[in-house]
mmCIF file as Biopython writes it, N, C-alpha, C and O atoms, coordinates in Angstrom:
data_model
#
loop_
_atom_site.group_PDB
_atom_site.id
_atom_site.type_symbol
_atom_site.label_atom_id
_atom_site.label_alt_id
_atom_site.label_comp_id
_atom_site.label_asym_id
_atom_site.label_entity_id
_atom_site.label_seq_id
_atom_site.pdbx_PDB_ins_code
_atom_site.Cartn_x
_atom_site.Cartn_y
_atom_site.Cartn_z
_atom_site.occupancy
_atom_site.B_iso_or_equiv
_atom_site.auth_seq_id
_atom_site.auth_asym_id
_atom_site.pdbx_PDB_model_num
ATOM 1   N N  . UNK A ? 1  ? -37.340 -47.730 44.615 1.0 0.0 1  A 1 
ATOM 2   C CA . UNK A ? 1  ? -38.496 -48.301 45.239 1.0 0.0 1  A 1 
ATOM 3   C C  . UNK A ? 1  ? -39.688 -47.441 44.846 1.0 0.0 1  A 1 
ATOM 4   O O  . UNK A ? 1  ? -39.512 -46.236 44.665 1.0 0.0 1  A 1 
ATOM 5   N N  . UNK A ? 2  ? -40.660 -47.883 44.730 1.0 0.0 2  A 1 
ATOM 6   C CA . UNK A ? 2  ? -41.929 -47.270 44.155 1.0 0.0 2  A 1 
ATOM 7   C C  . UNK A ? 2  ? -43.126 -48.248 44.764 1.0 0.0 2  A 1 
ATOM 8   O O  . UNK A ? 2  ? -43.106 -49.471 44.625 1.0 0.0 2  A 1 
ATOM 9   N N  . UNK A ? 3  ? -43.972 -47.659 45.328 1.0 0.0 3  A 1 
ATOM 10  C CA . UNK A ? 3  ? -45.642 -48.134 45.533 1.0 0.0 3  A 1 
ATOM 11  C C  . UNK A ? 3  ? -46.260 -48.232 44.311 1.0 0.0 3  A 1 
ATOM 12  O O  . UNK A ? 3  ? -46.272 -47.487 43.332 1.0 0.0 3  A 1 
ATOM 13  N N  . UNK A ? 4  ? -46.959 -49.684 44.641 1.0 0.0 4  A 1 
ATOM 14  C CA . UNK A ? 4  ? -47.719 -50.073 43.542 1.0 0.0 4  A 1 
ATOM 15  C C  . UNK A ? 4  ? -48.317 -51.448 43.868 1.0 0.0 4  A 1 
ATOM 16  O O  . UNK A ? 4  ? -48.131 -52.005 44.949 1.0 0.0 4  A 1 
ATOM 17  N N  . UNK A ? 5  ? -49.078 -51.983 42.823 1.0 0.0 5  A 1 
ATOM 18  C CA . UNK A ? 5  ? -49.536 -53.319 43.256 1.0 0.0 5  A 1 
ATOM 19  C C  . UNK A ? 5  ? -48.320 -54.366 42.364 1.0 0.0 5  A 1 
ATOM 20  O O  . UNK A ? 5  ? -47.461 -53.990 41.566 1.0 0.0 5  A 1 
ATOM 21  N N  . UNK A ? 6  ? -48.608 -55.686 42.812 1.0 0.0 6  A 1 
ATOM 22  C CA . UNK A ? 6  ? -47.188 -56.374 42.197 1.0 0.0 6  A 1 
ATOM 23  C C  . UNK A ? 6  ? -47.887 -57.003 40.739 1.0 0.0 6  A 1 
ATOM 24  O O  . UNK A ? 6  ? -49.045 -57.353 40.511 1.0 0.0 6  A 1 
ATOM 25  N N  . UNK A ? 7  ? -46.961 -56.991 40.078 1.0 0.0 7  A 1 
ATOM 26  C CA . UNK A ? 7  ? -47.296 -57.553 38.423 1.0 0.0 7  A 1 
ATOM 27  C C  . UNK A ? 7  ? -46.959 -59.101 38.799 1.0 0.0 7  A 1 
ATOM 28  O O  . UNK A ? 7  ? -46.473 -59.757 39.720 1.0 0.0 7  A 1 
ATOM 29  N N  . UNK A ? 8  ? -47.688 -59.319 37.131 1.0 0.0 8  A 1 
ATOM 30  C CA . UNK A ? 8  ? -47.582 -60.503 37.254 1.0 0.0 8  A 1 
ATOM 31  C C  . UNK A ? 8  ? -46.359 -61.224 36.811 1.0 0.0 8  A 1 
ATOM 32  O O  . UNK A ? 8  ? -46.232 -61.070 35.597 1.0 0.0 8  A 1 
ATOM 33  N N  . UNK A ? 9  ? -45.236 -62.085 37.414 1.0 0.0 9  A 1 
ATOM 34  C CA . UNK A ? 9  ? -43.921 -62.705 37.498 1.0 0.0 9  A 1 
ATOM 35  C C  . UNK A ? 9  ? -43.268 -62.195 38.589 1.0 0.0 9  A 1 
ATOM 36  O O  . UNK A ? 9  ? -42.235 -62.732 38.990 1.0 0.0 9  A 1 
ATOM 37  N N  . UNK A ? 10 ? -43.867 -60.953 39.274 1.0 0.0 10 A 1 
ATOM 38  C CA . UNK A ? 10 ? -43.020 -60.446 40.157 1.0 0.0 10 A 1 
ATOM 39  C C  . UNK A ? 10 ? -42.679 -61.388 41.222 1.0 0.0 10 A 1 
ATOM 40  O O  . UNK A ? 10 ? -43.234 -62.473 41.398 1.0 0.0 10 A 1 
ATOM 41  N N  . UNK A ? 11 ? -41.425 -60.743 42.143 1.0 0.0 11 A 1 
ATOM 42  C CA . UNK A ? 11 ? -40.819 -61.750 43.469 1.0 0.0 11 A 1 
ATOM 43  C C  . UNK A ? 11 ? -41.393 -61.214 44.431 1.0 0.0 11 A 1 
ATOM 44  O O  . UNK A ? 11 ? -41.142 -60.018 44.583 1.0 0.0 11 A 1 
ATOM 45  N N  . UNK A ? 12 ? -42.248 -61.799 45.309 1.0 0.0 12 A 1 
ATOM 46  C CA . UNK A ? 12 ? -43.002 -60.844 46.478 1.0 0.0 12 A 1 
ATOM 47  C C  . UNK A ? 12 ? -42.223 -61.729 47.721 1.0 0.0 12 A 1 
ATOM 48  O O  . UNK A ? 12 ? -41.953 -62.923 47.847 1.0 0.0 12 A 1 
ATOM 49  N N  . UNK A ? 13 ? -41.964 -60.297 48.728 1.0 0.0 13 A 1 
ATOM 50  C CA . UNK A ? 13 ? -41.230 -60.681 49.825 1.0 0.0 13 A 1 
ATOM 51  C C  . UNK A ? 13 ? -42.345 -60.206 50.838 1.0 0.0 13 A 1 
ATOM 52  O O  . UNK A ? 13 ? -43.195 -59.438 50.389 1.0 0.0 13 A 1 
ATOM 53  N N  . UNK A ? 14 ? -42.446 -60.704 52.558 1.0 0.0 14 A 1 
ATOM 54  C CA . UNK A ? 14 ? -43.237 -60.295 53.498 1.0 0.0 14 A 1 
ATOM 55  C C  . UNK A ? 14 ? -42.279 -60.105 54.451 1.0 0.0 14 A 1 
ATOM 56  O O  . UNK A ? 14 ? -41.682 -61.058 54.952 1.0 0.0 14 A 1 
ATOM 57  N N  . UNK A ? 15 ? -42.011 -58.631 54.841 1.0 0.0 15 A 1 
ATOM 58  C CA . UNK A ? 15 ? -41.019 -58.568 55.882 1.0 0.0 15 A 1 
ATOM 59  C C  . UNK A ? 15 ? -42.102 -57.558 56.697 1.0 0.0 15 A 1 
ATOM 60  O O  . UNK A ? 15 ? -42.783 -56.588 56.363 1.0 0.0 15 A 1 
ATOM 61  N N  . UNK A ? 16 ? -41.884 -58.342 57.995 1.0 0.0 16 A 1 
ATOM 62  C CA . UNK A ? 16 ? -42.220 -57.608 59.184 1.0 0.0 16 A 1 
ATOM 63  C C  . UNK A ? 16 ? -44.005 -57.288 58.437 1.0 0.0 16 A 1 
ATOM 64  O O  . UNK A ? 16 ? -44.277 -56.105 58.230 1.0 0.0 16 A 1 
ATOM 65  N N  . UNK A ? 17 ? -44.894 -58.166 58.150 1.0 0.0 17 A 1 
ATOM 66  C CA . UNK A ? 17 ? -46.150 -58.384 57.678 1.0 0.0 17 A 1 
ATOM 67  C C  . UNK A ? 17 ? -46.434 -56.954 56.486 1.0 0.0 17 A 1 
ATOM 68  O O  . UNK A ? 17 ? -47.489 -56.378 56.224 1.0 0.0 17 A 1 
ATOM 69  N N  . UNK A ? 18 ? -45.179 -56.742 56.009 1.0 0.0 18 A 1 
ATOM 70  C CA . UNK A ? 18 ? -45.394 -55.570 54.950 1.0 0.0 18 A 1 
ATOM 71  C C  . UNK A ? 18 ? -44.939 -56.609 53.327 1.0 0.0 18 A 1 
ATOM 72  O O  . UNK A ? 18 ? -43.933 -57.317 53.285 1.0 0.0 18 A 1 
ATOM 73  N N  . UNK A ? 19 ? -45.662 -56.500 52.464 1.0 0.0 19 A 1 
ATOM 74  C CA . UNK A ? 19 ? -45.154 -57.067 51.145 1.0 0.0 19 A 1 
ATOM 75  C C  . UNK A ? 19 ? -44.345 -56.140 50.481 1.0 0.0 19 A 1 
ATOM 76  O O  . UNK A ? 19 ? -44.545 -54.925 50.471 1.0 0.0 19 A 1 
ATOM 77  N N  . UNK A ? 20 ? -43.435 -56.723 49.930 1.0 0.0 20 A 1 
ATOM 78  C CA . UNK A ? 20 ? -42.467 -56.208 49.040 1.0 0.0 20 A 1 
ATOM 79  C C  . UNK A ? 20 ? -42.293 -57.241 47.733 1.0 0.0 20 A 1 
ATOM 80  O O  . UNK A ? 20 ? -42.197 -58.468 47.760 1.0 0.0 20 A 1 
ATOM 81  N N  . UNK A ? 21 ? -42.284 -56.240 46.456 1.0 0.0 21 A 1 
ATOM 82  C CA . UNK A ? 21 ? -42.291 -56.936 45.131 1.0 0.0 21 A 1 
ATOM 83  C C  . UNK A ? 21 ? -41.222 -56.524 44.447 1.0 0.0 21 A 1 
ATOM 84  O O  . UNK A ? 21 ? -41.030 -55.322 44.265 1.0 0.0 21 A 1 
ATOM 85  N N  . UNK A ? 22 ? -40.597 -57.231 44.098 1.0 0.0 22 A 1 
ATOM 86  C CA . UNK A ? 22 ? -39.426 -57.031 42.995 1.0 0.0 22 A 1 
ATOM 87  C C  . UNK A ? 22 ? -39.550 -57.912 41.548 1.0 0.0 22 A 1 
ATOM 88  O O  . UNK A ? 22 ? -39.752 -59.121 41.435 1.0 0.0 22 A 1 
ATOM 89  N N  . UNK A ? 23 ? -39.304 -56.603 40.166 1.0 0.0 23 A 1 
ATOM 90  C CA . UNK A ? 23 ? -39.402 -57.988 39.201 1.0 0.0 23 A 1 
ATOM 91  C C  . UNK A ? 23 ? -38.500 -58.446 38.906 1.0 0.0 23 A 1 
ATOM 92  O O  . UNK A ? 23 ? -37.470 -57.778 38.820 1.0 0.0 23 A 1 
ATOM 93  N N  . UNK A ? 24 ? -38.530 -59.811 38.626 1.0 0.0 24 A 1 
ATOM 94  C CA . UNK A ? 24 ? -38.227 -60.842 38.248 1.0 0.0 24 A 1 
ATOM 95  C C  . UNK A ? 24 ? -36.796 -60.776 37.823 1.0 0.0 24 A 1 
ATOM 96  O O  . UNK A ? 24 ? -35.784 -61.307 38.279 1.0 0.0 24 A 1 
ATOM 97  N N  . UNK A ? 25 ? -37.078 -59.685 36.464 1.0 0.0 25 A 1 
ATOM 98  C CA . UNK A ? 25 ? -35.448 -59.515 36.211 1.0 0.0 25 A 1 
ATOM 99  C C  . UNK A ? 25 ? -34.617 -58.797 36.822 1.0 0.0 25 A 1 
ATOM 100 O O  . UNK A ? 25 ? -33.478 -58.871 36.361 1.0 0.0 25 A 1 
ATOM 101 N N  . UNK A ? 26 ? -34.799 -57.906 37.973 1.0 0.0 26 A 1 
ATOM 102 C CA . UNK A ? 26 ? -34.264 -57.483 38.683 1.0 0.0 26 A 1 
ATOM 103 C C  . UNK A ? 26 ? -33.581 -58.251 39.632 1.0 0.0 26 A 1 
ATOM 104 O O  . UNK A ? 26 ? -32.386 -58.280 39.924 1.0 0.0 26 A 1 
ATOM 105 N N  . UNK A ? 27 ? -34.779 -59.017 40.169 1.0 0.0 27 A 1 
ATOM 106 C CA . UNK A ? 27 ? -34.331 -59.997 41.432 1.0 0.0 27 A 1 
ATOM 107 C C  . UNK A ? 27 ? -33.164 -61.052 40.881 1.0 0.0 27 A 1 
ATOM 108 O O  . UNK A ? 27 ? -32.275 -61.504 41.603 1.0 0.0 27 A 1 
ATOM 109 N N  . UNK A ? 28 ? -33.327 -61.351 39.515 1.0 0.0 28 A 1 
ATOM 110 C CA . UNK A ? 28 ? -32.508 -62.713 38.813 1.0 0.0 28 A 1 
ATOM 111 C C  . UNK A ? 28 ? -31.196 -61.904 38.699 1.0 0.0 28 A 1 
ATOM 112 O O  . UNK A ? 28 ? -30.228 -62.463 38.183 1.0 0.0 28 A 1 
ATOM 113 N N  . UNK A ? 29 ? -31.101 -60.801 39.081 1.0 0.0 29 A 1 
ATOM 114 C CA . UNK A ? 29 ? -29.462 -60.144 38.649 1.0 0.0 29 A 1 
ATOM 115 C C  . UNK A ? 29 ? -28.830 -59.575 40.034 1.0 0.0 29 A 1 
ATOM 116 O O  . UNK A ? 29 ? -27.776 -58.939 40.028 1.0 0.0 29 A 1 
ATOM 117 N N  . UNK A ? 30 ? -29.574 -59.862 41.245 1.0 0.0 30 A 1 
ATOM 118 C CA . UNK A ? 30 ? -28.857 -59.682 42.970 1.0 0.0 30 A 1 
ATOM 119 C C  . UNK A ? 30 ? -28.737 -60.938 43.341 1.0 0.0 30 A 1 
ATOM 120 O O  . UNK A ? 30 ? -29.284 -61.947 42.896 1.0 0.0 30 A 1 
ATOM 121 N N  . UNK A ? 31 ? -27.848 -60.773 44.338 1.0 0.0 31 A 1 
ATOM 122 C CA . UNK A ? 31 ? -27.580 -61.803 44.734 1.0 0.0 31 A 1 
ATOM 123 C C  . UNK A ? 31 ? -29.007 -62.100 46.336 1.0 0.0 31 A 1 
ATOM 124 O O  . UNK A ? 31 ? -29.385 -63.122 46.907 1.0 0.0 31 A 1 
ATOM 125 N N  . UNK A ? 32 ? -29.335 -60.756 46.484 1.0 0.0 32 A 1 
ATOM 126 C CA . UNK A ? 32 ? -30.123 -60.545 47.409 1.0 0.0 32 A 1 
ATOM 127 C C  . UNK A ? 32 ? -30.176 -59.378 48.377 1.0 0.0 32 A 1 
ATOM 128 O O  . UNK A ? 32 ? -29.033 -58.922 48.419 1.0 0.0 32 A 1 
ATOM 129 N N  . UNK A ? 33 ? -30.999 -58.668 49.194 1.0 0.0 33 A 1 
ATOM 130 C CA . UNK A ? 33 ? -31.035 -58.062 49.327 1.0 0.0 33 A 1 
ATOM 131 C C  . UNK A ? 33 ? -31.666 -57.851 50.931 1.0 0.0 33 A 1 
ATOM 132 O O  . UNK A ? 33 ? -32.120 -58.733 51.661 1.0 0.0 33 A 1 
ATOM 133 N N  . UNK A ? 34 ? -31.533 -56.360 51.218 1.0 0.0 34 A 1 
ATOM 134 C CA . UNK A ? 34 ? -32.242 -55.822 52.639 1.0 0.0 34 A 1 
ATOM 135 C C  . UNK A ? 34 ? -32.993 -55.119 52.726 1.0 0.0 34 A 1 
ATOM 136 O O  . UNK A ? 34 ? -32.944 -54.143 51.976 1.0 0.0 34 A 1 
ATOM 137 N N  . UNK A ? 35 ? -33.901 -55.223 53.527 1.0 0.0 35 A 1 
ATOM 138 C CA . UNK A ? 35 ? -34.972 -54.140 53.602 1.0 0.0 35 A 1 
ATOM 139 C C  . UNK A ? 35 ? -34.965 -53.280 54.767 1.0 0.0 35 A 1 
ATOM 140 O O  . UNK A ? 35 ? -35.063 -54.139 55.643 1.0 0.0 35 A 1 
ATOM 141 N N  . UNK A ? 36 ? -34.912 -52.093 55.420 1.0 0.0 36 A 1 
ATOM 142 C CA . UNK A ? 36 ? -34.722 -52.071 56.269 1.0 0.0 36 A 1 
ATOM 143 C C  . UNK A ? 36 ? -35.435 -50.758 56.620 1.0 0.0 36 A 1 
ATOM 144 O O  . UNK A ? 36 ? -35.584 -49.974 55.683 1.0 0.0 36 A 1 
ATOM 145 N N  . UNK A ? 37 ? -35.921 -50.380 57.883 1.0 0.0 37 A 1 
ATOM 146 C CA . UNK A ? 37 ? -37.129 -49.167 57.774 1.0 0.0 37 A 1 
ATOM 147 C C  . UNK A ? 37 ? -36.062 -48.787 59.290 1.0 0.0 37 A 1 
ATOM 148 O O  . UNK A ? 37 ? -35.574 -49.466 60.194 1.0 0.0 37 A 1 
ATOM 149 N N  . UNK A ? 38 ? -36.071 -47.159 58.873 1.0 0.0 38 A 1 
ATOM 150 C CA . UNK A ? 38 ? -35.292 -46.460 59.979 1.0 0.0 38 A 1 
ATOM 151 C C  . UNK A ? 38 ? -36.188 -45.307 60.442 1.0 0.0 38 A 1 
ATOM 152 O O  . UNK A ? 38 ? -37.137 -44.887 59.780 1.0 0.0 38 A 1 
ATOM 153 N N  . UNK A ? 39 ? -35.809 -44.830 61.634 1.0 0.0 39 A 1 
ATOM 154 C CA . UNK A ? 39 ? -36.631 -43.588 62.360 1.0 0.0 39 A 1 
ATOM 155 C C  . UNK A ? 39 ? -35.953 -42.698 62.742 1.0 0.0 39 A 1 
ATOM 156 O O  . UNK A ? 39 ? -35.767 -42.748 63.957 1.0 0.0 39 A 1 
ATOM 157 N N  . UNK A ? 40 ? -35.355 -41.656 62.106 1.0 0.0 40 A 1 
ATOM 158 C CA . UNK A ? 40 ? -34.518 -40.817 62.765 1.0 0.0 40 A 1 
ATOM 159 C C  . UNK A ? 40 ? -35.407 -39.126 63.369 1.0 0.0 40 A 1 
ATOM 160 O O  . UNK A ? 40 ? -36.620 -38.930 63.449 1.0 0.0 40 A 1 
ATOM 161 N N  . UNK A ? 41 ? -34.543 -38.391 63.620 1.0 0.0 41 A 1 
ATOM 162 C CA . UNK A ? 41 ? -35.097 -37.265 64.100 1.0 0.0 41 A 1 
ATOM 163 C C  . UNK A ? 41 ? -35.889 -36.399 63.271 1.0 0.0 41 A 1 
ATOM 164 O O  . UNK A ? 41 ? -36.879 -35.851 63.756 1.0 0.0 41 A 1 
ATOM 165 N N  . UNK A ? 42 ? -35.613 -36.245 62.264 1.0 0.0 42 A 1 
ATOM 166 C CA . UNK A ? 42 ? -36.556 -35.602 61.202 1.0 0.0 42 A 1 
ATOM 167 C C  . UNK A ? 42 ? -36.650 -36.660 59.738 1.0 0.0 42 A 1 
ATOM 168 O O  . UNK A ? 42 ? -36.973 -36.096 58.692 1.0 0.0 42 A 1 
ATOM 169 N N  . UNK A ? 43 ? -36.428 -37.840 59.708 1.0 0.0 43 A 1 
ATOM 170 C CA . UNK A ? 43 ? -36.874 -38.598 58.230 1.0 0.0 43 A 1 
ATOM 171 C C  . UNK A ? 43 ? -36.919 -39.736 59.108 1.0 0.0 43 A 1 
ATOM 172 O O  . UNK A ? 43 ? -36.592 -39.887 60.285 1.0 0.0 43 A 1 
ATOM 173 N N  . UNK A ? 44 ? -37.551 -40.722 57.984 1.0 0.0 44 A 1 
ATOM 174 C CA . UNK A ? 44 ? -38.019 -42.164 58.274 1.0 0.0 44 A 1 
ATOM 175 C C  . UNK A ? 44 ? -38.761 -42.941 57.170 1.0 0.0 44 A 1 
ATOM 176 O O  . UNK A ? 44 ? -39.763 -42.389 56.717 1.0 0.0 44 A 1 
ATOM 177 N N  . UNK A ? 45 ? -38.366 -44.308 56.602 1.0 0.0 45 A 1 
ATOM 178 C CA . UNK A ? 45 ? -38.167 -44.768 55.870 1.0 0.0 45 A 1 
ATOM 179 C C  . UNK A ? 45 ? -37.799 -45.997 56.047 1.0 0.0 45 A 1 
ATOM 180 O O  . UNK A ? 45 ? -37.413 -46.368 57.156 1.0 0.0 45 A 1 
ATOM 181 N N  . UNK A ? 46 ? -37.871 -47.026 54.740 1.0 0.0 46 A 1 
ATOM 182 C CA . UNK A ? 46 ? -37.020 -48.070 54.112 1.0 0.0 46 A 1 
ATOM 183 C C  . UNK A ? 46 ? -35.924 -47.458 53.218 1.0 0.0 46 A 1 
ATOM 184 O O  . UNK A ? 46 ? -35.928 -46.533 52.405 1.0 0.0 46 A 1 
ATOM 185 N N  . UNK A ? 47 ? -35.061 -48.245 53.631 1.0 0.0 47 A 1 
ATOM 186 C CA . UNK A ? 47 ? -33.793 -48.555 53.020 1.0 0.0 47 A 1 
ATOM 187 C C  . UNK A ? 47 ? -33.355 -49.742 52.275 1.0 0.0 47 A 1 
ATOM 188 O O  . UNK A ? 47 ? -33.842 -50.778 52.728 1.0 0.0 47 A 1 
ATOM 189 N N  . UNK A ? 48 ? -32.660 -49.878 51.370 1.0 0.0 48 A 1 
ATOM 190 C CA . UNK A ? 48 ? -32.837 -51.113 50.712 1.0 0.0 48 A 1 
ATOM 191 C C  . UNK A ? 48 ? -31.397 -51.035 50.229 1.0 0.0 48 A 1 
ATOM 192 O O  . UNK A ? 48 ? -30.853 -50.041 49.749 1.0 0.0 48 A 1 
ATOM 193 N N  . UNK A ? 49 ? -30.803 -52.365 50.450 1.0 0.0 49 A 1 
ATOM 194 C CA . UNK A ? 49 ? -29.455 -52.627 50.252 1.0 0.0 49 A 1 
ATOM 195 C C  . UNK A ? 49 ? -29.307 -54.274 49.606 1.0 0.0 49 A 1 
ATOM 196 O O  . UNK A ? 49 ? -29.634 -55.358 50.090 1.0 0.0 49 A 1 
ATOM 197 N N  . UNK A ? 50 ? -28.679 -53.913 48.334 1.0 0.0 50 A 1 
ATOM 198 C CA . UNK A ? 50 ? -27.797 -55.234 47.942 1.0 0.0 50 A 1 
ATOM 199 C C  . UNK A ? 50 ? -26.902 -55.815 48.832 1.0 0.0 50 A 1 
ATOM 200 O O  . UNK A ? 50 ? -26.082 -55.155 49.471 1.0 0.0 50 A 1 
ATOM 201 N N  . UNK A ? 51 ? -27.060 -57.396 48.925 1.0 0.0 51 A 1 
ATOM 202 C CA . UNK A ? 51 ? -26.047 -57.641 49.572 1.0 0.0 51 A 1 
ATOM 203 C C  . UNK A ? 51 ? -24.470 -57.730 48.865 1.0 0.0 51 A 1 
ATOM 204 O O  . UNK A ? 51 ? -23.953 -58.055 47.796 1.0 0.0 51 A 1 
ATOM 205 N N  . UNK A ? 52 ? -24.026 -57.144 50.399 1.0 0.0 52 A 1 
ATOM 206 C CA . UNK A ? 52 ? -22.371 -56.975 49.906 1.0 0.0 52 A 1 
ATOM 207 C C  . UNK A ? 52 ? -22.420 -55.689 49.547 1.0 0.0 52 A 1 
ATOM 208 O O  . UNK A ? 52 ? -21.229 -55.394 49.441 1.0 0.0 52 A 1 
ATOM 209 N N  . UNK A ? 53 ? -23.081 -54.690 49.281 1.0 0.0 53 A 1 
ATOM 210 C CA . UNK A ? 53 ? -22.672 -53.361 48.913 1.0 0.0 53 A 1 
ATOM 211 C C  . UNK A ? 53 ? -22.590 -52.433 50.199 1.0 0.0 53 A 1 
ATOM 212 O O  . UNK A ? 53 ? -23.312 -52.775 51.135 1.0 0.0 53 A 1 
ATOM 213 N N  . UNK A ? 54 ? -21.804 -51.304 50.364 1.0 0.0 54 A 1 
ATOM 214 C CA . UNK A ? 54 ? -21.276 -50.596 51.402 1.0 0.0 54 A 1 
ATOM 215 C C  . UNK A ? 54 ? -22.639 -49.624 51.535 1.0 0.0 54 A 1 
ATOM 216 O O  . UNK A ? 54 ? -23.258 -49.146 50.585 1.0 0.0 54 A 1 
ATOM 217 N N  . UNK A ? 55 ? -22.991 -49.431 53.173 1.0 0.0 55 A 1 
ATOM 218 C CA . UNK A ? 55 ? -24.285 -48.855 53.476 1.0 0.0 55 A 1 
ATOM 219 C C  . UNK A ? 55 ? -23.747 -47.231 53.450 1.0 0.0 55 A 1 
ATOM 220 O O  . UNK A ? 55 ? -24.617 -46.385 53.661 1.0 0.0 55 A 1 
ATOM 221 N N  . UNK A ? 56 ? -22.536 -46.822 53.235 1.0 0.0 56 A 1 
ATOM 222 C CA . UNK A ? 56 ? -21.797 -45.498 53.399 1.0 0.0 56 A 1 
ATOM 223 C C  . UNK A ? 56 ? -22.081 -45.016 51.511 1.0 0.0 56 A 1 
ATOM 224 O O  . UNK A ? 56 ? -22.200 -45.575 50.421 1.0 0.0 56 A 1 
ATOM 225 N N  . UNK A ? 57 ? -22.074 -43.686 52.078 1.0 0.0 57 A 1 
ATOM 226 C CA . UNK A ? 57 ? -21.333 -43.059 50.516 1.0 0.0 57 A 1 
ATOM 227 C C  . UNK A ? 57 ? -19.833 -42.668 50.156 1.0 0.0 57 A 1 
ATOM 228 O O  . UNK A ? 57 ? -19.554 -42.262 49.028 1.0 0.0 57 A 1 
#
């Protein structure tokens, strides 16, 4: 994941009134995906998960 503005072909998503861009050929090779923003005790963030892939290491 990287900040930036979205190119042009990109897939723009609006979750929770935040945009998210993925390109094109990226998006054409998931089946789909999660976005997900966590708050823990010392970090906090999005997380981003293919679907079907294990959220563990």
């Amino acid at each position: 994941m990287a900040q930036g503005e979205p190119q042009e072909g990109d897939e723009t998503y609006t979750i929770d009134n935040i945009n998210f861009s993925v390109e094109k050929e990226i998006a054409d090779l998931i089946p789909g995906f999660q976005i997900e923003y966590y708050k823990g005790l010392f970090q906090k963030g999005y997380a981003v998960y293919v679907d079907g892939a294990s959220r563990s290491c």
